[in-house]
N, C-alpha and C positions, 0 to 999 in steps of 0.2 A: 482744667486739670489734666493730669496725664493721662489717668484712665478714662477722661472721658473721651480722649483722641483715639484708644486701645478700641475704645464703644465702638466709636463712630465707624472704623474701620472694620467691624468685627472681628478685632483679633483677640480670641476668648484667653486664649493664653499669656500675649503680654500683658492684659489687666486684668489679671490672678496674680502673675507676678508684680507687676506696680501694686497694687491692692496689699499685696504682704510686705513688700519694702517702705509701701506707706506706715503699715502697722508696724513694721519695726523699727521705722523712724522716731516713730509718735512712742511706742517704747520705752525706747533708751533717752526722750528727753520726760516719761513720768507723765505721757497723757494718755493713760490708760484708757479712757472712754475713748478716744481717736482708735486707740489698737486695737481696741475689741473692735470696731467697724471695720478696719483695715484687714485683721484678720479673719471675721466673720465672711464679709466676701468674698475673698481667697479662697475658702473654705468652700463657701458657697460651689464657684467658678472650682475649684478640682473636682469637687464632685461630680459637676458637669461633666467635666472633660475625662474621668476617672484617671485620673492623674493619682494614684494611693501614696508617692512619696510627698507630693506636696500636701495632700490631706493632714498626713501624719505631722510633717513638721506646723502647718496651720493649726493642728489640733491642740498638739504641744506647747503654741505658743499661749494659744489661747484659754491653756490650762494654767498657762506661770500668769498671765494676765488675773485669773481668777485666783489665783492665790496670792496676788499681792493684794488684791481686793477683801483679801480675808473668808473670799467665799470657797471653803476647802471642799464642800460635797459637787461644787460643778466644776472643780479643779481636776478633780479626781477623774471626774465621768470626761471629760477631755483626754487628759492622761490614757486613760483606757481606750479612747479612741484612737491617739497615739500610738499605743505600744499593740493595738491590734494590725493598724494600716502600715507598721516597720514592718512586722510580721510578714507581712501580706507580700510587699516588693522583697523580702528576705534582706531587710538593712537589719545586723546583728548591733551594730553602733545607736540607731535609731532604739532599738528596744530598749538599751542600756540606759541612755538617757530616757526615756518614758518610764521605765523602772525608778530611777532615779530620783527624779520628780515625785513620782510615787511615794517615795521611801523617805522623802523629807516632807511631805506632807504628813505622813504614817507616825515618823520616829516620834514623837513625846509619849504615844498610844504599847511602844514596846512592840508594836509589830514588825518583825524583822525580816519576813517573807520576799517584800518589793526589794530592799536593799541588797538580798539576798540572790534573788531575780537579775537584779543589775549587777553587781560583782560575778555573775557568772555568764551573763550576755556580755559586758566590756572583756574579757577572759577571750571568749570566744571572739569577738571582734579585734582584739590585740590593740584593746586603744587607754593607752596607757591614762587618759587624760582623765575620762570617766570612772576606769579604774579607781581613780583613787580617790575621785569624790565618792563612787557608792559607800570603796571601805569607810571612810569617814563618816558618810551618812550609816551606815549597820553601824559603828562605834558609837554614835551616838544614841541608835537604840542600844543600845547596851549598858551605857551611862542609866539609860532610864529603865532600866531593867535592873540595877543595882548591882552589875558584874565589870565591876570597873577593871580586873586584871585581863580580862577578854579586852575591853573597851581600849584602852593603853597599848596592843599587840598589833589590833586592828587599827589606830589613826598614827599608829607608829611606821607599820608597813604603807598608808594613805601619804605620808610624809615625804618619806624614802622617796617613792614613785613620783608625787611632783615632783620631786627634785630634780630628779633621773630626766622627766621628759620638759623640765623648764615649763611648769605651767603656775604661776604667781597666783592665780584665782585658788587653787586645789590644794599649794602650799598656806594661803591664810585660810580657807577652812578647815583644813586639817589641824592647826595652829589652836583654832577655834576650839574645836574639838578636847584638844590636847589639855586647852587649859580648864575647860569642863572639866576631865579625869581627875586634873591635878586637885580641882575646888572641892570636889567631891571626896577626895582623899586625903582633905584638911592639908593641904599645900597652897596656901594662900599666896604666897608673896610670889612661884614659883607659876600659880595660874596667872597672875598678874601679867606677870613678866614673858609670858606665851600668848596672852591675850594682846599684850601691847606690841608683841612682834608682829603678828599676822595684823592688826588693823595699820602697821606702818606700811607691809604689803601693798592692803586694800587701798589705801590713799597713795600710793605709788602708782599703782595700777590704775585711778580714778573708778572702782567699783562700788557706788554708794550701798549696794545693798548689803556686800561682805563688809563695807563700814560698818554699816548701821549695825549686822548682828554680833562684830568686834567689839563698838561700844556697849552694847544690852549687854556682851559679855563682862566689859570692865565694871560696868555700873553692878552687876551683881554680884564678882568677888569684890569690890571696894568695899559694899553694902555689907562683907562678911567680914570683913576688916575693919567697921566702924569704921569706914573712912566715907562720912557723909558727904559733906562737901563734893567731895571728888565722886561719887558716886552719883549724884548729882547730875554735874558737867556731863559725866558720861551719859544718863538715859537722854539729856535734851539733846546731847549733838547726836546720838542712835536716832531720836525724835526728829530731827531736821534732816538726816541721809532719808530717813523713810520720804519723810514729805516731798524731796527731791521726787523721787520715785512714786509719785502720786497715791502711795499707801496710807490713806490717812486713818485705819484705823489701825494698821501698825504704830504710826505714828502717835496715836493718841492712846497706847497701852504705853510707851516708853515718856509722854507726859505725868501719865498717870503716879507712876511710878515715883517718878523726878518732886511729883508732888506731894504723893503719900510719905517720903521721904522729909522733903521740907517741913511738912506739918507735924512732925515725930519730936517728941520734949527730948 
């Protein structure tokens, strides 16, 4: 393997970086147990070398690794490691995104602190792209806080800004978001029609995980619209973008669903 050629040579820092490009290989094709090793080494190797920005981004990854794994308490404690080691090298971008992460692990809890954190680190870093995922991620605590004319101002402004800076991933979760607002403020057909925009984004873009949380979105206002059938379809294909992405207990919440569904007189 590559790294073991990096070994052999002793060169500590090209197999830290092969080690993380492996983990993020293994990643984006959903072999999560490969990525945690790939980025647990990495991790390993910066530390050695006190390398603080690759710490940070290895920590970071290996935070979103544990929360696609469902495991949110050592997602967190990575995050944390993250947004300490941006700190550290003064990347204001780096905290943003640690924050961020944060803030969407936090948001169904109503904690609006992290999101809060990161809309005013991307601010300060002038990176429009984060920007507008924090505001969408705060909006959505705010959905779950029961302040839905706040929530509506915030992924409204989140919207705007992907547009502005042409980022597809920021414009469907914002989308996402939007059509929360709308479900929540009995605009059924209106959520629909925002949820089914932004998952035509996500399948544009090929991003299974903005799939999968586009479909969970349709599968729950159709589920408010008596539209079983169709609500249905939606949690199994939600259920199959996860699996893609080796999230199998995401995956096995949007089954669940699909099935309590079917079994309903």
């Amino acid at each position: 393997m590559v790294t073991h050629g990096f070994r052999a040579q002793g060169d500590v820092d090209g197999e830290m970086r092969a080690e993380n490009t492996a983990g993020a290989g293994a990643f984006a094709l959903g072999y999560l147990a490969d990525a945690q090793q790939g980025f647990q080494r990495a991790l390993a190797l910066a530390h050695h070398l006190g390398d603080g920005f690759t710490t940070a981004r290895c920590a970071n990854n290996l935070g979103n690794v544990s929360y696609y794994l469902g495991d949110y308490p050592q997602a967190l404690s990575f995050y944390r490691l993250a947004t300490t080691s941006f700190e550290m090298v003064g990347s204001w971008k780096g905290r943003a995104e640690g924050w961020l992460n944060t803030a969407i692990v936090w948001n169904e809890d109503g904690n609006h602190d992290a999101a809060d954190r990161a809309i005013a680190a991307a601010e300060r870093a002038g990176d429009g792209r984060v920007l507008a995922q924090a505001l969408a991620a705060r909006a959505e605590t705010s959905v779950a806080l029961g302040d839905v004319d706040l929530a509506r101002a915030q992924v409204a402004r989140a919207l705007k800004i992907s547009r502005e800076v042409e980022d597809p991933l920021a414009e469907a979760d914002a989308l996402r978001i939007l059509s929360k607002v709308e479900h929540v403020n009995g605009e059924f057909g209106r959520a629909e029609e925002l949820a089914r925009q932004g998952l035509l984004i996500a399948q544009e873009i090929e991003h299974p995980w903005a799939e999968a949380e586009l479909q969970r979105e349709l599968g729950t206002v159709r589920t408010a619209r008596g539209r079983r059938t169709e609500a249905i379809a939606a949690f199994e294909a939600a259920a199959t973008a996860f699996e893609r992405l080796g999230a199998a207990s995401w995956a096995e919440s949007m089954r669940a669903k699909a099935t309590e569904l079917g079994n309903a007189s």
